[in-house]
MOPAC internal coordinates of N, CA, C and O (Angstrom, degrees):
PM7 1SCF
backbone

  N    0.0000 0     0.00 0     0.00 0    0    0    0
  C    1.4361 1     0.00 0     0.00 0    1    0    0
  C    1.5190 1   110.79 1     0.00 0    2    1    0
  O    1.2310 1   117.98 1   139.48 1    3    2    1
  N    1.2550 1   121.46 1   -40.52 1    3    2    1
  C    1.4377 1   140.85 1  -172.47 1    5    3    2
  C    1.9470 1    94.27 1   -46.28 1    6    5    3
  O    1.2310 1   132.01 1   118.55 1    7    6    5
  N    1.5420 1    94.42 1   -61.45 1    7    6    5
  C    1.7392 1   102.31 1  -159.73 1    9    7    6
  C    1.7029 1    99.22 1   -55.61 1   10    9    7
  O    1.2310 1   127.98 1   136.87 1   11   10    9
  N    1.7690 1   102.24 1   -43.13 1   11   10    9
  C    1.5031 1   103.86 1  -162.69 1   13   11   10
  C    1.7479 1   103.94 1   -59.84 1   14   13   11
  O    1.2310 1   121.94 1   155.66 1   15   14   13
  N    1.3520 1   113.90 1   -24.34 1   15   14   13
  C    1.5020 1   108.95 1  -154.67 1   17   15   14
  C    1.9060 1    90.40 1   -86.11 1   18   17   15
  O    1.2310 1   124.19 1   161.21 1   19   18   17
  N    1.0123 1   109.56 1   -18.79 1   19   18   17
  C    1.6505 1   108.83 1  -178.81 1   21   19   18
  C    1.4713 1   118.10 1   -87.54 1   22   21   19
  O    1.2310 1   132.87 1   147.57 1   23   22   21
  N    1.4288 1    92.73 1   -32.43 1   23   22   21
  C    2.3365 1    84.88 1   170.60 1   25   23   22
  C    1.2149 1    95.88 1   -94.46 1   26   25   23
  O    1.2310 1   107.13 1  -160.00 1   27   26   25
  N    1.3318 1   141.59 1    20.00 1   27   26   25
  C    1.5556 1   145.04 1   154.85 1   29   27   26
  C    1.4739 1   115.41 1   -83.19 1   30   29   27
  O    1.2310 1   124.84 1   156.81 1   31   30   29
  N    1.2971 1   108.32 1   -23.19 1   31   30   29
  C    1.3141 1   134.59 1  -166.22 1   33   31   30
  C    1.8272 1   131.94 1    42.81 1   34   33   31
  O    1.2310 1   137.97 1  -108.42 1   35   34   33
  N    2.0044 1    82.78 1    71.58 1   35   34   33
  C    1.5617 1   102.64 1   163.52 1   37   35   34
  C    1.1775 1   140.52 1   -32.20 1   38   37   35
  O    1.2310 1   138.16 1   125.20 1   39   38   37
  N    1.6504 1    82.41 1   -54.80 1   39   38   37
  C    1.6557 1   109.14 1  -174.89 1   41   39   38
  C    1.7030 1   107.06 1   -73.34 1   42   41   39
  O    1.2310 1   119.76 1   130.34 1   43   42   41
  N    0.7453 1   118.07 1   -49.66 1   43   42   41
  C    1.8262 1   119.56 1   178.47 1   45   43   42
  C    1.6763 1   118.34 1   -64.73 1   46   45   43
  O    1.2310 1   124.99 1   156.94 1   47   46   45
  N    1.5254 1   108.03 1   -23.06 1   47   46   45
  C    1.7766 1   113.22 1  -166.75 1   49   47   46
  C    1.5906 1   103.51 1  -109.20 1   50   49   47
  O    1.2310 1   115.69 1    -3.89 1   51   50   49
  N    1.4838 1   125.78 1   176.11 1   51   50   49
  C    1.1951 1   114.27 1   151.15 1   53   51   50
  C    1.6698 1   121.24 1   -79.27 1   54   53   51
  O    1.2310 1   122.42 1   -40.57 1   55   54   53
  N    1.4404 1   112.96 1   139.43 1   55   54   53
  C    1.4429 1   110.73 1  -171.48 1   57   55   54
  C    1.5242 1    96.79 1  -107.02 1   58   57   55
  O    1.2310 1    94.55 1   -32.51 1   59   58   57
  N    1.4785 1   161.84 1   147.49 1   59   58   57
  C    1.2830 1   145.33 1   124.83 1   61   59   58
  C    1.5879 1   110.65 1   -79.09 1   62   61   59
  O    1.2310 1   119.59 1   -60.45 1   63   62   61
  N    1.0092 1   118.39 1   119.55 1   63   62   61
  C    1.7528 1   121.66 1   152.14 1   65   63   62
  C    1.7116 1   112.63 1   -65.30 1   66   65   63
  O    1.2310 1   120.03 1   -58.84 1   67   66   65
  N    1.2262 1   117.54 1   121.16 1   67   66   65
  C    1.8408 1   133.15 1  -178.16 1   69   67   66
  C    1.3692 1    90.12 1   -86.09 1   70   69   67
  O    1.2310 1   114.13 1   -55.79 1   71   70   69
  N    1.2950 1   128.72 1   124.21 1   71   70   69
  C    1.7930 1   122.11 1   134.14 1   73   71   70
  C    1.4976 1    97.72 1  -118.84 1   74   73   71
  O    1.2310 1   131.52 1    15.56 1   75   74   73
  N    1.3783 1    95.36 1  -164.44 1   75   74   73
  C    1.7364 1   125.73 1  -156.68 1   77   75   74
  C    2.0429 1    90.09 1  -141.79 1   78   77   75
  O    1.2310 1   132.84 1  -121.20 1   79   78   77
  N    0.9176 1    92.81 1    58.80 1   79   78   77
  C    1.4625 1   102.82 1  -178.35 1   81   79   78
  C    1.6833 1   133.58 1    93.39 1   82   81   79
  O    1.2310 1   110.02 1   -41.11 1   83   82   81
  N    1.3744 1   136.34 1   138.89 1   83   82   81
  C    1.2866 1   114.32 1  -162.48 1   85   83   82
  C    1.4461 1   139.83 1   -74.98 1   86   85   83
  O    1.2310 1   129.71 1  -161.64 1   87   86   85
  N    1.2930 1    98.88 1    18.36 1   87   86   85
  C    1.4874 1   104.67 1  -164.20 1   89   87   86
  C    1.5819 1    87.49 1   -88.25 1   90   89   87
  O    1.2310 1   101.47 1   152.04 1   91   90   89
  N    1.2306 1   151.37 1   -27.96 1   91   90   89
  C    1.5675 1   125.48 1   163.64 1   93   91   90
  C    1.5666 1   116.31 1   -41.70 1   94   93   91
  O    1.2310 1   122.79 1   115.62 1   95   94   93
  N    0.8707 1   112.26 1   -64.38 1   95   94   93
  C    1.7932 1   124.63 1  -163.20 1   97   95   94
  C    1.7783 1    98.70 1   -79.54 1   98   97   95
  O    1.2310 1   120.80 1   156.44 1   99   98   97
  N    1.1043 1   116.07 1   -23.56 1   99   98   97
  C    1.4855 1    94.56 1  -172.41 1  101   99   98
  C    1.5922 1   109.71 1  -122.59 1  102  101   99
  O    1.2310 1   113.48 1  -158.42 1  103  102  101
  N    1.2971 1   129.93 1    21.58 1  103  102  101
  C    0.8262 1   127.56 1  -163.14 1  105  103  102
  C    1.5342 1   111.13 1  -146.12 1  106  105  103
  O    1.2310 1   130.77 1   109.97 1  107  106  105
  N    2.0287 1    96.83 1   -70.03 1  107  106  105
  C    1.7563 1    94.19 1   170.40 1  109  107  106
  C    1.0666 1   112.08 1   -84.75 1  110  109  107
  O    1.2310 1    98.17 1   164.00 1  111  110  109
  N    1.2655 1   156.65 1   -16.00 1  111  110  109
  C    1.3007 1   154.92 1  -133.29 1  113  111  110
  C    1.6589 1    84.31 1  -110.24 1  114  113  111
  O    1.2310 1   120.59 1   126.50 1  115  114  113
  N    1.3803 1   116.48 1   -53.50 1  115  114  113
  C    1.5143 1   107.98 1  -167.54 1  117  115  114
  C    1.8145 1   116.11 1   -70.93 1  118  117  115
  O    1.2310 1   127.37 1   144.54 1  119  118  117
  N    1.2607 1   103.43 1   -35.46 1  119  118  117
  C    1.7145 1   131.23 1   151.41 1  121  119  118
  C    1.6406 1   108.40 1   -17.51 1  122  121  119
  O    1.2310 1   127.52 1    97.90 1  123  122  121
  N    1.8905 1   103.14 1   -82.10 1  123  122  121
  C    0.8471 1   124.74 1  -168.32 1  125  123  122
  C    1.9916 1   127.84 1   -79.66 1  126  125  123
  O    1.2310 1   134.64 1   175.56 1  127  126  125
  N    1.2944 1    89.29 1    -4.44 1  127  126  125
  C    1.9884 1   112.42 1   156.80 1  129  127  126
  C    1.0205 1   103.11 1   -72.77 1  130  129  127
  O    1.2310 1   110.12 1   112.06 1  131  130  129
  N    1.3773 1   136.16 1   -67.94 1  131  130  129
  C    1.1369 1   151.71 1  -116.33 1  133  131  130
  C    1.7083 1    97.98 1   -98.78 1  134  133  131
  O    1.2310 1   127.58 1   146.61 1  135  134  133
  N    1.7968 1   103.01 1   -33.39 1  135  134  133
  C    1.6649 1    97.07 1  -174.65 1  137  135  134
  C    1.5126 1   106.97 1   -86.58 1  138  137  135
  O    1.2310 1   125.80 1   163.91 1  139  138  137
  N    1.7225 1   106.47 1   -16.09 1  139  138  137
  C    1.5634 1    94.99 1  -171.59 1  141  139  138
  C    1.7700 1    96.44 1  -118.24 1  142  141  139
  O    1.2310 1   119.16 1  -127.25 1  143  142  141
  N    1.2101 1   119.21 1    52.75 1  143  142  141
  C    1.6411 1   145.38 1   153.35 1  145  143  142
  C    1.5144 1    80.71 1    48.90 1  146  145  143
  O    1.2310 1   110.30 1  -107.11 1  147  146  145
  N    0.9471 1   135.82 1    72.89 1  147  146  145
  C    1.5977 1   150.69 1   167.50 1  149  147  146
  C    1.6593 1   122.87 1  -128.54 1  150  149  147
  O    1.2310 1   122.98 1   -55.25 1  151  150  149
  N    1.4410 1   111.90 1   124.75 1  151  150  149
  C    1.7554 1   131.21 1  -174.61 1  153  151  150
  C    2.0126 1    85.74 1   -45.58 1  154  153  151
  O    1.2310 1   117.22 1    -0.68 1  155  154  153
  N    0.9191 1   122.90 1   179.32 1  155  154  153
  C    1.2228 1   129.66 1   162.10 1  157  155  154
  C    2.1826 1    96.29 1  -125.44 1  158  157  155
  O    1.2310 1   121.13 1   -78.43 1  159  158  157
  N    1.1952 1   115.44 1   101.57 1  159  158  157
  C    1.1253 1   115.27 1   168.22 1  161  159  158
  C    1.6921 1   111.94 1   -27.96 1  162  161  159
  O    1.2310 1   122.82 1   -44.28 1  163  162  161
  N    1.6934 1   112.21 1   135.72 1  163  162  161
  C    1.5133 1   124.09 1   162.98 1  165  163  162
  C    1.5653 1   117.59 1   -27.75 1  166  165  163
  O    1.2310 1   129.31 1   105.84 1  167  166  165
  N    1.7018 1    99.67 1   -74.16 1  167  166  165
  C    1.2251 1   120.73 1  -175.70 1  169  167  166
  C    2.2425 1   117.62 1   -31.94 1  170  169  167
  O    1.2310 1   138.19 1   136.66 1  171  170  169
  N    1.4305 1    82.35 1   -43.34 1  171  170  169
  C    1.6663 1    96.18 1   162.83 1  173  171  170
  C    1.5971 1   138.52 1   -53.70 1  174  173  171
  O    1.2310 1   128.59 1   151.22 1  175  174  173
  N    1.5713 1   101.05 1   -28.78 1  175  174  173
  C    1.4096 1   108.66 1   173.56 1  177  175  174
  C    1.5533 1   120.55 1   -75.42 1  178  177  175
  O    1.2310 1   119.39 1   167.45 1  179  178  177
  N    1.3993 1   118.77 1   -12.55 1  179  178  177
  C    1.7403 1   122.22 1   164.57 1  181  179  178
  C    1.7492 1    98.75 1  -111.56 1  182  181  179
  O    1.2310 1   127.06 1   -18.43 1  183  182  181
  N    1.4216 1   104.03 1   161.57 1  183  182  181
  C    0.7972 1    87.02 1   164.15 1  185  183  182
  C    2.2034 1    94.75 1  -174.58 1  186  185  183
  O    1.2310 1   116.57 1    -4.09 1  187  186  185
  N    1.0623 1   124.13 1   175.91 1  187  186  185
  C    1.9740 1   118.11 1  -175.17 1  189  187  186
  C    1.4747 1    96.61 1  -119.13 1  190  189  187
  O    1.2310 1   135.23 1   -67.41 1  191  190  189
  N    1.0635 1    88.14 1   112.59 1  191  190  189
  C    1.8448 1   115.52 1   167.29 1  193  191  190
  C    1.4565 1   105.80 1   -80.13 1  194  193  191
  O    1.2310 1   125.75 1   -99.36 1  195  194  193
  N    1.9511 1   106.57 1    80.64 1  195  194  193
  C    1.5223 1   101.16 1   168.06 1  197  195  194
  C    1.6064 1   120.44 1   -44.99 1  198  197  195
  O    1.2310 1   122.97 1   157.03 1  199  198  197
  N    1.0815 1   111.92 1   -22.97 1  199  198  197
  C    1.8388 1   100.52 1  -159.64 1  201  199  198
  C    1.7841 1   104.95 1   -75.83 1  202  201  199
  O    1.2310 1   135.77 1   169.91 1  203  202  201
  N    1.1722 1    87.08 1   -10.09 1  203  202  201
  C    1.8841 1    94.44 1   172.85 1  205  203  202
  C    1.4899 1   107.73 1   -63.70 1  206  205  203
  O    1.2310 1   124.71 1   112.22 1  207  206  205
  N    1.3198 1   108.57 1   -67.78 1  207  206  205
  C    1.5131 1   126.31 1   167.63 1  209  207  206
  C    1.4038 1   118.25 1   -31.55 1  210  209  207
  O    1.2310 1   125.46 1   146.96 1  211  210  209
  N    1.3438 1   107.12 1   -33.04 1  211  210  209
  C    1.5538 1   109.73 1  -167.09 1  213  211  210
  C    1.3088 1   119.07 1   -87.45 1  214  213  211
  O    1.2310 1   130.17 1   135.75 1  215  214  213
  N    1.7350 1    97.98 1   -44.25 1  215  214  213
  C    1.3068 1   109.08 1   161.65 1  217  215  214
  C    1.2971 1   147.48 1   -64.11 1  218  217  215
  O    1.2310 1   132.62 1   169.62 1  219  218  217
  N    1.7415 1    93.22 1   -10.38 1  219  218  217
  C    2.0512 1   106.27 1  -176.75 1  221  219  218
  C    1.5588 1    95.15 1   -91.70 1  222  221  219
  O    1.2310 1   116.91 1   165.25 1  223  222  221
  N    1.6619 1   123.48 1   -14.75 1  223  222  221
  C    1.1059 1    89.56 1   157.00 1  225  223  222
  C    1.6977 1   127.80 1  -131.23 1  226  225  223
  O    1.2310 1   117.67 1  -176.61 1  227  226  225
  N    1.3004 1   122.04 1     3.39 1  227  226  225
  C    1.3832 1   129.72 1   161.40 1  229  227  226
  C    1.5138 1   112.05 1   -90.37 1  230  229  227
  O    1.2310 1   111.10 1  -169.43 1  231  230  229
  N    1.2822 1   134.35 1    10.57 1  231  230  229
  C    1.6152 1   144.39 1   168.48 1  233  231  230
  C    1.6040 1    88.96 1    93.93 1  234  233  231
  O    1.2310 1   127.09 1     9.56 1  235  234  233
  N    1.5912 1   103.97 1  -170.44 1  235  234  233
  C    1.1856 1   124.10 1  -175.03 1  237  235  234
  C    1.5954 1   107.83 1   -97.64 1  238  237  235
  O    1.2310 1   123.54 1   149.95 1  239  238  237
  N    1.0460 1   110.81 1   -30.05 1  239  238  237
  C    1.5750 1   108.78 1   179.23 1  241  239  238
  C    1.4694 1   122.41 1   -41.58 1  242  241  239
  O    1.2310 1   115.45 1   -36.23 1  243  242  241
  N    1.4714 1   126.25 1   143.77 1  243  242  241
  C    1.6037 1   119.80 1  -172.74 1  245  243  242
  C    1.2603 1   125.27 1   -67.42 1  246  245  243
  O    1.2310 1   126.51 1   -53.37 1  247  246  245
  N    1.3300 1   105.09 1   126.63 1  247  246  245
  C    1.7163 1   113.30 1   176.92 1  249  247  246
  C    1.1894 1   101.72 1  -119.98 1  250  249  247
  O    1.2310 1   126.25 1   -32.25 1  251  250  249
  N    1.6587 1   105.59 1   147.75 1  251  250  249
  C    1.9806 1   122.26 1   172.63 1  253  251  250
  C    1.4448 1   101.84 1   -69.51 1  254  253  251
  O    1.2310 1    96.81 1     9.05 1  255  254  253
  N    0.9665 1   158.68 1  -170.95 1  255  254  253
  C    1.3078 1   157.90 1    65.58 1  257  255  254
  C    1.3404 1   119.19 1   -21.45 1  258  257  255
  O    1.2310 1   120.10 1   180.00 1  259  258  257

């Protein structure tokens, strides 16, 4: 994904990363660099926590997808 997002040109545009809460990007993602001796790409250190979005306007209470 890394190569595709660079001859797409990541690095030159704005990119947003989507999760469903932060434990992808801040938790396993840094986890899972770290076990397979891997940089953790820039683009990874921000990133939009849909469930914020979801919750300011369907409340906070739990929803499935």
């Amino acid at each position: 994904m890394h190569e595709w997002l660079a001859t797409a040109g990541a690095a030159k545009n704005r990119l947003a990363v989507i999760t469903w809460g932060d434990w992808d990007c801040r938790t396993m993602l840094e986890s899972e660099c770290s076990f397979k001796g891997l940089a953790k790409p820039a683009y990874f250190d921000r990133w939009i926590n849909l469930r914020i979005a979801f919750e300011a306007v369907f409340g906070d209470g739990r929803h499935n997808l």
